[in-house]
Steps between C-alpha positions, in 0.01 A plus 500: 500500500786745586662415146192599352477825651859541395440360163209667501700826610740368262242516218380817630865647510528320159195659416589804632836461319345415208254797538794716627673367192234581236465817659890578516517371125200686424652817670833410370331474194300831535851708628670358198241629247520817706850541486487439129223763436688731757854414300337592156335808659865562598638427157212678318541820737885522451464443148266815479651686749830433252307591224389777653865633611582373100239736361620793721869476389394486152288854551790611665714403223277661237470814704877469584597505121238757366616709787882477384459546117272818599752664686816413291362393156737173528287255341726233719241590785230332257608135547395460894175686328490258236574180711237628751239516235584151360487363867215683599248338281597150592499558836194635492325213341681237728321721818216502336523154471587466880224692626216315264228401687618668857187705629775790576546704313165549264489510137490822515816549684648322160355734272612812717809385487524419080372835482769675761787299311390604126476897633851469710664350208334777234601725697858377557531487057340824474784624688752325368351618141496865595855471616579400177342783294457790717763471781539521872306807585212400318516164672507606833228714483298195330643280788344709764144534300507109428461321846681296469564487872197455578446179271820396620407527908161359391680157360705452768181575776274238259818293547628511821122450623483135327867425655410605843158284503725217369731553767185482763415188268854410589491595862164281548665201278787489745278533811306236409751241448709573806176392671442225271831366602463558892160329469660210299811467803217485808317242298810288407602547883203355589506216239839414517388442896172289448586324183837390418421379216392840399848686590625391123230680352496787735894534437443491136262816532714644680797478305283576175373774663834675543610414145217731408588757748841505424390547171275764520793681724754451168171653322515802762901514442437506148221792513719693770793480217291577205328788699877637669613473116218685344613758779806550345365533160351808600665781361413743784664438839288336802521527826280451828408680823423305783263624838884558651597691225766302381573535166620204236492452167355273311692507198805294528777455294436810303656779739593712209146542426412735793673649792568275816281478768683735784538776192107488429400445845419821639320567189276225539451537889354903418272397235374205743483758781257728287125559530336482167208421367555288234690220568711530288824718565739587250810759383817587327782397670875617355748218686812661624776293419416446141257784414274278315100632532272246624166489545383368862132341558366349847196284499402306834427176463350398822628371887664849503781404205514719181671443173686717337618538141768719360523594134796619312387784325823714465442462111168590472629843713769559322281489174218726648817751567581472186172569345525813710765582390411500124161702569695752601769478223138508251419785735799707436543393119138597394552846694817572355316487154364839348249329295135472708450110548228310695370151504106406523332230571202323318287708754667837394690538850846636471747216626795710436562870398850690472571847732481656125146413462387605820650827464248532263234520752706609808470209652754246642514101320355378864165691437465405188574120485224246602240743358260532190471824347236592689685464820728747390490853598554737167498124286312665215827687379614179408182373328691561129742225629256265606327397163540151351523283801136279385705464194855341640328276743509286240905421584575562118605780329598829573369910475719794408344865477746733358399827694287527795419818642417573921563753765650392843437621819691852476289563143789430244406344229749233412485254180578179523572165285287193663583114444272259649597132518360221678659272704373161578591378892292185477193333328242689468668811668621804332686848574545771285828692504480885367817698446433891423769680369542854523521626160427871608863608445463373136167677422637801607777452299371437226254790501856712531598313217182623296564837605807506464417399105249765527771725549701407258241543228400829572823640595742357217225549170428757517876638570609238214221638276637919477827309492409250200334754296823775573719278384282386168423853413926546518510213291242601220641818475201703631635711750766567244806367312771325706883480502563157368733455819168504681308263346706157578426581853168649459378144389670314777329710691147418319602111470541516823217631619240311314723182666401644850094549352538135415645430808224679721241351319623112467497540881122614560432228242660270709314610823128509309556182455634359795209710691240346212426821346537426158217373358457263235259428222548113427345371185548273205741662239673381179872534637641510099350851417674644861845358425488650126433835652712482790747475252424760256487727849858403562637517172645837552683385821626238346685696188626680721745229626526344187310225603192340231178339648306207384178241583621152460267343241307233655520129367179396520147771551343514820278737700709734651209639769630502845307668812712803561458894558655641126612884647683295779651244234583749276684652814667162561591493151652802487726409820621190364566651124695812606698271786571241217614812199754632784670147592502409115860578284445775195342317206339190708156474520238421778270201438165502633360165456150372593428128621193344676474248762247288656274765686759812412598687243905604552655793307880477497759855426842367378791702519870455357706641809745351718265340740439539873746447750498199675474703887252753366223234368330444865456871521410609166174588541536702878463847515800720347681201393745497260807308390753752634532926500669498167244346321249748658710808364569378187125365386329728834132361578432465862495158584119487561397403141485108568376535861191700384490219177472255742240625699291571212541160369415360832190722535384381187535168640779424306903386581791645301881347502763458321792279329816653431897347366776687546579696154171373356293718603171474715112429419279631769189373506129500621201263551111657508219278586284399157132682521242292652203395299309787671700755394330712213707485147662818464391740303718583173199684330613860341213730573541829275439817694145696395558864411364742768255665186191619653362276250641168602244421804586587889806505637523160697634586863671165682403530893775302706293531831491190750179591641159395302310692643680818430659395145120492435362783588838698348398278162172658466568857613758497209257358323251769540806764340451298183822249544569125504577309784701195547546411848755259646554382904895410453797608351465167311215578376554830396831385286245241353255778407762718326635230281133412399401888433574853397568670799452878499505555838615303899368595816749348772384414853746580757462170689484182262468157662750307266787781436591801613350812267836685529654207339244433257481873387897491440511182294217614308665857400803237443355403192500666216136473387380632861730755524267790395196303617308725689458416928347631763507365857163483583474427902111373558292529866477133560086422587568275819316716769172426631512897562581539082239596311591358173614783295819487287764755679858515365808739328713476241809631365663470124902336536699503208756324651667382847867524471716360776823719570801489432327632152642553196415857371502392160237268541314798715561706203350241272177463682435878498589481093215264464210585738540910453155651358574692182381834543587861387709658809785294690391202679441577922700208714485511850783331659467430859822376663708569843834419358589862354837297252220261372292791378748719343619159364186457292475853435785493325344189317155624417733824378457301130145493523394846498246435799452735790616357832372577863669318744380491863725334815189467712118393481377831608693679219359235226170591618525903479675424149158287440276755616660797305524276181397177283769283362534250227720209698591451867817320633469457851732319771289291791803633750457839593605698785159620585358164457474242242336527171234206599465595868421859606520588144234335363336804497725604194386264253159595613581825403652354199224308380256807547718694225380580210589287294641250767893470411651103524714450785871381489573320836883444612577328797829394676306237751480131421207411749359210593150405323330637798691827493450510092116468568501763765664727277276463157185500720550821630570604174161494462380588865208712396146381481277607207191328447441292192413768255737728591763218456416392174503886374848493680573237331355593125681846588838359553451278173407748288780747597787232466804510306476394115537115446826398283384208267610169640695271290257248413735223447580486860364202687362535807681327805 
């Protein structure tokens, strides 16, 4: 019975062995799987806390590079960038492999942090990009506006919050297993007491069971090693603050990287010791033994510790000093310039402006700069230098204005010469540069220049003209016979005189047409009929040397028509031809040879000289150019011929050059651009002259007028006197009209659109047909007014002809011959001129023509000679003492015109005016205001009292 208790104890301790077994194995079993779970929790946790700390250092490489090439432009700093951004992607995918299916962190947590990654690494190529292209300033400033920062501090917080709950993961993991195990010992104590058989088992567990811990401890090892060696990847310098305020650093084996810990300490200890609000403390810290710049940040991190990171950023100083430093040196170089320059933005604020520009307002650069316009006290003074912005925005192109006009601050007006270029910073962004130069100097300048030629034209004619006609009346014998010892130097004396007229006038020529003056009637001419006369002209030059002339025949016929002005051909023509006669040997001859090209028409001159100089070819067409001073005294001219050819030629939208051998001679030649299909044929049509016979119809009156409305109303007053009117809007026009028809009578407007009248009215008495033709100026009341009431209002006086001084008296002398009335007593002149020489000059002259001569030096005597007696011909000068013959005096051809009969007017003038000036002067000619009917008797008066017409050749062809 006892055994069977015992047995049956036996049994029950079997049993409860057994149990105890089953339970131990079943716990065994249950710690095991739990130590597994726990050791993969381990594993997986250090895996993503190392892919974590793997992800960081690849950011930090990326940022690390694109921070390097930024500051120095060394694309070495690119491969840590590049490396991180190859590792970073992989990485990435293996932790979001490692945290699939975890409940932290949320899907959303992934998306955040695609999204943060994709902007922190735009923003890092963006930079790197703009270092590239627009520099380091640029850069910096983009750097601060990108936030990059702030993307970065957000990574590492998304970051650091998924390592620290792994590391609680971790924490937990480890807790639970070190219970585990305790719990496993007790019960194996227990076992190995109750059941011996059980103690194998229970010692097995036990030794398995430390396996696995000492594996999981290699695992922590491993983590503590990857984690101390991401540490040290870390470019910046770590170290941490305890609660006793110890300091140590964290990155070892790197002491170069940052200063040691005793150096930094008391740094570190202040910033812990301050109050702030955020909890994050930071500065710039210079260390002392190696004067590199870092920059210090303190962040607790819990149980009273702090970590703190120190940055090298003695480059990134050093470069911000240096972009100081070149502000300034743009500072001082933009207001060291003159010139007015300022830089605007897209949004019309000035970025930049010079000391020279302010000035302008009287303001400083510092009130101006940051500021639109509108912003700007006294801005609107510069509103003529703030057009065409819109239209550079664009980034191409540029704008020039050649004269700009304002008044600065102290009420000068200044002139200035404005560039405007753009100037492209980045895509999509644009700044426009202007530059003003001061060209004020210059004007003024060149407006003493034009007086200065003013001068010169009054003061030398007329002097040259008593002189000129002196010496010809010595010549011709009218003031007497001569000793023949006399008369050698007598004609150097007239040769060279007439060289200086040339002279004088080659230069104005010269300065109409740099100033635009001239003007020029363009239009489709046969070049072949030109060249024959521009040869017959200079036949008599030409024997003169000895020298013959002669048109090349051509090979083959073709149109010779080219678009070209014929008086200024026939003036290039005449250049070329007289230049080529005096370089040619006695008995050569001068080619003139015509060819046609493509879409011109080139006209060659040929000489048989020795050529031109090798040294002087570059220059041969600059003003007063010529080979050397010998060759100017032995053939004279005055080196201008060829400039003014040129500019003719160029006007007419032509080029000239030349070829040239040494001893061979040279061929000058010119190209003129064929007549477009537009161009009107020109008009070769002879038109015989209709005798003035009372008989023969109405005398047909051509009315050059540019106004319609006036022309018209002039057309039918005439009309209503019983004469013909043809009117005509242009100078064009009125040169087509007079080839077309017989022409008794022009009346000239002072102010034509396409030429200027002066001009006109001196190539048209050029000719002979027109020579006698009768004009008047004819100055109309333009109808424009809302005030006007519609009536025709005008004056008009009768001009025989303008003559320009230096004048020849001989030519004076044959202008009287023709136009002087016959009648029974002596013909009454009235000569009013200041220069006293000039008129006993020409009263010497006129001597021969049995004509009574009043001469008056001032306006006031010409009018009490006028109002004590008629006259038959007035020569009047425009400069006189008392005023000028078209200014104040306009009241003297009024009082002219009111004569009975009205006498034609001879007009000499020693100016060379501008258009505008010329204008001035013929309107005031004709300042007074009669009404229509009054004008057209005026007009019918003047006509019927003028000079008897000489017969025109009727061969002649009009030009």
């Amino acid at each position: 019975m006892p055994a069977r208790p015992a047995k049956a104890w036996h049994w029950l301790a079997f049993l409860f062995a057994s149990i105890l077994l089953v339970a131990l194995g079943w716990q065994g079993k249950r710690t095991q799987e739990a130590l597994l779970e726990t050791n993969r929790s381990v594993s997986d946790s250090l895996e993503i806390i190392t892919s974590i700390q793997a992800m960081l250092s690849s950011l930090q490489d990326i940022e690390t590079g694109a921070r390097g090439f930024m500051l120095t432009a060394d694309s070495r700093y690119l491969e840590p960038y590049e490396r991180g951004l190859e590792q970073l992607e992989w990485r990435r995918r293996a932790l979001f492999e490692q945290l699939r299916g975890r409940e932290y962190p949320s899907w959303h947590w992934f998306d955040t942090l695609d999204s943060t990654i994709a902007a922190r690494l735009q923003v890092a190529a963006q930079n790197i990009q703009s270092r590239r292209s627009e520099g380091l300033a640029i850069t910096i400033e983009r750097l601060q506006r990108s936030g990059s920062k702030e993307l970065t501090d957000r990574l590492r917080g998304m970051l650091n919050a998924v390592e620290q709950h792994e590391r609680r993961r971790l924490a937990a993991a480890n807790e639970a297993v070190a219970q585990a195990t305790r719990h496993s010992q007790r019960l194996a104590l227990i076992g190995s007491l109750l059941v011996a058989l059980l103690s194998l088992a229970a010692f097995w567990a036990v030794q398995r069971n430390l396996r696995i811990r000492q594996r999981l401890a290699e695992g922590a090892q491993a983590g503590e090693a990857r984690l101390d060696a991401l540490l040290q990847a870390i470019p910046d310098h770590l170290y941490a603050v305890d609660a006793q305020r110890r300091v140590t650093t964290l990155s070892q084996g790197a002491p170069h990287r940052g200063p040691p810990p005793d150096i930094i300490e008391p740094l570190l200890l202040d910033l812990a010791a301050r109050r702030e609000d955020g909890q994050l403390r930071q500065t710039l810290w210079c260390e002392p033994q190696t004067r590199r710049i870092f920059e210090v940040r303190l962040m607790p991190t819990g149980a009273g510790e702090q970590l703190a990171i120190a940055r090298d950023v003695s480059e990134l100083e050093y470069s911000r000093d240096s972009l100081r430093e070149q502000q300034l040196f743009l500072r001082r170089v933009v207001d060291s310039d003159e010139n007015l320059i300022f830089v605007r933005d897209a949004q019309g604020r000035f970025l930049l402006c010079n000391t020279a520009l302010a000035a302008v307002l009287g303001l400083q650069p510092t009130d101006i700069e940051g500021r639109t316009p509108a912003e700007v006290p006294a801005a609107h003074l510069l509103q003529p230098l703030l057009f065409g912005q819109g239209e550079l925005q664009g980034g191409n192109g540029e704008l020039r204005i050649s004269e700009v006009a304002l008044t600065d601050a102290d009420g000068q007006e200044r002139w200035l010469q404005v560039v405007k270029r753009p100037l492209r910073i980045a895509p999509g962004g644009t700044r426009v540069v202007t530059v003003a130069v001061d060209i004020s100097l210059r004007r003024r300048m060149e407006q003493m220049k034009t007086e200065f030629i003013s001068t010169v034209s009054h003061e030398l004619r007329t002097p040259l003209t008593a002189i000129r006609g002196a010496l010809g009346m010595l010549i011709s014998g009218t003031a007497g016979p001569l000793d023949e010892g006399l008369k050698p130097l007598l004609g150097i004396a007239h040769k060279n005189t007439e060289r200086l007229v040339r002279l004088i006038n080659d230069i104005l020529d010269i300065e109409k047409l740099e100033a635009g003056r001239l003007a020029f009637d363009l239009r489709r001419c046969d070049v072949r009929p030109l060249l024959e006369q521009a040869l017959f002209d200079l036949a008599p030059y030409a024997r003169e040397y000895d020298v013959s002339l002669e048109l090349a025949p051509q090979a083959e016929p073709f149109a010779s028509e080219a678009r070209l002005d014929a008086d200024r051909f026939t003036q290039v023509m005449a250049n070329l031809l007289s230049n080529a006669i005096k370089h040619s040997p006695r008995g050569a001859t001068v080619t003139v040879d015509l060819q046609r090209h493509a879409q011109q028409l080139e006209i060659g001159v040929r000489d048989r000289g020795a050529g031109i100089a090798e040294d002087f070819r570059p220059r041969i067409f600059e003003r007063f150019a010529q080979a050397d001073a010998s060759d100017a005294r032995q053939r004279g001219g005055t080196g201008l011929g060829l400039a003014i050819t040129r500019a003719l030629i160029e006007q007419m939208g032509g080029q000239i050059g030349f070829d040239t051998r040494a001893g061979e001679g040279t061929r000058f030649w010119f190209r003129l651009p064929l007549p477009a299909d537009a161009d009107p044929p020109p008009d070769t049509t002879v038109v015989a002259p209709e005798p003035r016979a009372s008989g023969s119809g109405p005398a047909r009156i051509l009315i050059l007028e540019p106004d319609a409305a006036a022309a018209a109303q002039l057309a039918e007053a005439l009309g209503a006197q019983g004469y013909q009117a043809v009117i005509a809007h242009s100078a064009g026009q009125a040169r087509e009209l007079l080839g077309q028809y017989v022409i008794h009578a022009l009346t000239l407007s002072p102010a034509l659109d396409d030429a200027d009248s002066l001009d006109f009215l001196q190539n048209l008495r050029s000719q002979p047909r027109y020579q006698q033709l009768p004009v008047l100026i004819v100055g109309l009341q333009p109808q424009r007014r809302a005030e006007d009431d519609g009536a025709l209002r005008g004056g008009a006086v009768g001009v025989i002809d303008w003559l320009s001084k230096p004048v020849d008296p001989t030519q004076v002398l044959r202008v009287i011959q023709a136009c002087l009335p016959p009648r029974h007593g002596r013909p009454r002149l009235l000569h009013v001129e200041d220069d006293e020489d000039l008129r006993t000059l020409l009263a010497r002259r006129f001597e021969a023509l049995d004509v009574e001569l009043h001469g008056a030096a001032t306006l006031s005597e010409a009018r009490q000679l006028l109002a004590a007696q008629s006259f038959d011909l007035a020569i009047i000068d425009l400069m006189l003492p008392d005023g000028s013959g078209s200014g104040s005096g306009s009241e003297l051809f009024d009082q002219l015109a009111q004569s009975d009969p009205p006498p034609p007017v001879i007009l000499f003038s020693a100016l060379d005016a501008p258009v505008h000036d010329s204008r001035l002067t013929l309107r005031q000619l004709v300042k007074s205001r009669h009404d229509g009917e009054q004008l057209a008797r005026l007009i019918q008066h003047l006509l019927q009292h003028w000079p008897p017409l000489a017969q025109p050749d009727t061969d002649e062809v009009h030009r």
